[in-house]
N, C-alpha and C positions, 0 to 999 in steps of 0.2 A: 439623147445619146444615140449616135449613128448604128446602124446593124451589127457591122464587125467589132465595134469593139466588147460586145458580148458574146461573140464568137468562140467556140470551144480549138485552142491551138494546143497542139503538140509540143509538148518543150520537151527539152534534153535532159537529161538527168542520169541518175544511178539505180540499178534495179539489184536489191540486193535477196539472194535465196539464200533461205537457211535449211539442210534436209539433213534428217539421219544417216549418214553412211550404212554400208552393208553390214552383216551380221557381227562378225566378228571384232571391229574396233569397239562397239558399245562393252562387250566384254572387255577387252583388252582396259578400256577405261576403267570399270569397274573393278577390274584386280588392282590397277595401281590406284585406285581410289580406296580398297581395300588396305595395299600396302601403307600406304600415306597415314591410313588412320594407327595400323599396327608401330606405325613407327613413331607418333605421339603427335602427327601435324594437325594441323587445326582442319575441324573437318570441312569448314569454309572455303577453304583453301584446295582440299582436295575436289570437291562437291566440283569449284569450279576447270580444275584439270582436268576431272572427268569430264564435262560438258565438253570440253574443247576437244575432248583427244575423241567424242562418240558425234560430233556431226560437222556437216562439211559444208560451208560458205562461202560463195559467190559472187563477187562484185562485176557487174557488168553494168556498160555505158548504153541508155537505149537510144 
């Protein structure tokens, strides 16, 4: 097998960050996570609203 073709290349792709937003969406999440369960929703359901509404995701091309 020739040299390059064990050659370390650079390919294209997608770079995805996941990070916590600043302080106060985690709260914000957590009230309406709290609401959600007062109002008889499944807490699975809530659990996952809140994840969504407390961190902030990035898709970028490298």
């Amino acid at each position: 097998m020739p040299y390059m073709d064990k050659a370390m290349v650079p390919r294209r792709g997608l770079r995805i960050d996941i990070t916590l937003r600043e302080l106060p969406f985690p709260y914000i999440g957590l009230g309406g996570a709290m609401l959600g369960v007062r109002a008889g929703t499944s807490s699975l359901v809530v659990a996952g609203l809140a994840l969504l509404g407390s961190i902030r995701v990035q898709i970028s091309l490298i």
